[in-house]
N, C-alpha and C positions, 0 to 999 in steps of 0.2 A: 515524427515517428520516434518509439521510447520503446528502449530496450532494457527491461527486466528481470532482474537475478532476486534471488531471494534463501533464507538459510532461517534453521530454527535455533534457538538457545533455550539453557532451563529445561532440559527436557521436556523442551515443544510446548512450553510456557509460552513464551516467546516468537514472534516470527519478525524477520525484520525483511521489507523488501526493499533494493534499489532500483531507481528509476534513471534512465540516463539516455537524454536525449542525442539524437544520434545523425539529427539531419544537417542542413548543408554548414557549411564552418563558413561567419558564425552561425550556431542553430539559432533554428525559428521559435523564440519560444512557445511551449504549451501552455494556453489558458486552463486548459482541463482536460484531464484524464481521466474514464469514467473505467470502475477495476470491478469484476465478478469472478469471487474468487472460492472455489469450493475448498472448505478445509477438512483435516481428516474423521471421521466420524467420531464421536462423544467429544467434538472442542467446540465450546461455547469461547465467542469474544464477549471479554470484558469492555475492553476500551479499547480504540486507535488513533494511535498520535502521531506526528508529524516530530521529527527526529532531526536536530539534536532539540528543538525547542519548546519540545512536549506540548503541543497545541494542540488539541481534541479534533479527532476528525470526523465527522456525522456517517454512521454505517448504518445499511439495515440487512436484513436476512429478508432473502426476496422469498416467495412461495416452494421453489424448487431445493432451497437450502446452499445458496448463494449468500456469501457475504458480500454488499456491494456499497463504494465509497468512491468516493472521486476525491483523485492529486490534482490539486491546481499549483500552478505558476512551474511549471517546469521550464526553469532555463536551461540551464545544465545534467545539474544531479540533483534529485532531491529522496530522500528515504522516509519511509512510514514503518513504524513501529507496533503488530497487535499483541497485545495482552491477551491471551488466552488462558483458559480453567478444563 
């Protein structure tokens, strides 16, 4: 289980979320975390990376206007980065 915070910057340019796994000590790591995320209306994603290493993360916009990507390798903490217009 991963517990999820998240803040905008850039005047909502920017959305950065954390992921922070939360189960037994030590956590079990997450293989994959699959995210469906509705953002505010007129915000198109550019890109989404994987933070701090700026790795491309593969998204799509499902039918319903779902941005949707999956976190892999959660050990601990890991954060994702979207660029938005």
């Amino acid at each position: 289980m991963c517990v999820v915070s998240g803040y905008t910057r850039d005047a909502g340019k920017e959305i950065v979320l954390s992921f922070l796994n939360v189960q037994e000590n030590p956590p079990i790591p997450v293989p994959e975390l699959s995210v469906r995320l509705r953002l505010p209306e007129n915000t198109d994603v550019n890109q989404i990376l994987s933070v701090p290493d700026d790795v491309p993360v593969p998204y799509e916009l499902d039918s319903r206007g779902y941005t949707c990507f999956t976190v892999r390798n959660i050990e601990l903490f890991r954060m994702i980065r979207l660029e938005c217009s």
